[in-house]
N, C-alpha and C positions, 0 to 999 in steps of 0.2 A: 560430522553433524548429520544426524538422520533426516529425512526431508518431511518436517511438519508439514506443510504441503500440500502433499497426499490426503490429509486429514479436512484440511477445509475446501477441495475441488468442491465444485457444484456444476451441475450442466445446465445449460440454458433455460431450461423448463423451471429449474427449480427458482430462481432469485428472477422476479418480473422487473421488466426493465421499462423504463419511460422513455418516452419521447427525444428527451433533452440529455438521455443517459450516455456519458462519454463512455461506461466501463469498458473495459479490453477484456479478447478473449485470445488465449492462446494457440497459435494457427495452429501447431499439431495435437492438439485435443478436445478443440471446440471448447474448452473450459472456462469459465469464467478467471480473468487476474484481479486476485484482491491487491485492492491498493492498501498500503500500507504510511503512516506521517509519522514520521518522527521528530518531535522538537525538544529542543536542549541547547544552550548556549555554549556549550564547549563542543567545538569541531572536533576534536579528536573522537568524542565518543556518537556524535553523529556517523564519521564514517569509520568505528568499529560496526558499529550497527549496520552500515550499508555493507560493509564486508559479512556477515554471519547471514544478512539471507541473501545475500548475490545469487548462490543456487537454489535457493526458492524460488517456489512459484509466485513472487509477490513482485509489483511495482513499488519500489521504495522510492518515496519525497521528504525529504527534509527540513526544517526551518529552524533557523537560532534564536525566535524570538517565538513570545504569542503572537505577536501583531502580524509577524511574518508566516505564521502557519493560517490564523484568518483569512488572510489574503489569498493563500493556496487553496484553501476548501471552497472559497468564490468559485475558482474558476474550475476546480478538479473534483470530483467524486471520490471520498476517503471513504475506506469502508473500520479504518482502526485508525486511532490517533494514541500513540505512547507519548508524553513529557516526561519532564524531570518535574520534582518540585523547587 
């Protein structure tokens, strides 16, 4: 798999961060890490998905419900949310 990646770096300067801003950056690039949500009630295709970007540049979080990915963006800055229908 080619490294999408590459395509959405940004450096510090570019995406303004607040205060309260948890986001990560990645120590050998200064880069900004997009976080990444995925929800879907079937685990397997949760951690197919956490397998294809393991070597991305993304922090991948997961939930099996909506109720359970709400509760994750409480506490975490998502910068992309994929479901199922």
């Amino acid at each position: 798999m080619s490294k999408y990646a590459e395509l959405f770096k940004a450096a510090k300067s570019d995406i303004p961060l607040g205060e309260n801003d948890n986001s990560h950056e990645t120590p050998q690039s200064g880069h900004m890490l997009f976080t990444l949500l995925f929800v879907d009630d079937e685990e397997n295709v949760l951690n197919a998905l956490k397998r294809v970007f393991m070597e991305e540049n993304y922090e991948v979080i997961t939930a099996g419900s909506g109720d359970e990915a709400l509760k994750l963006i409480e506490s975490n800055p998502v910068h992309l949310i994929v479901s199922d229908y």
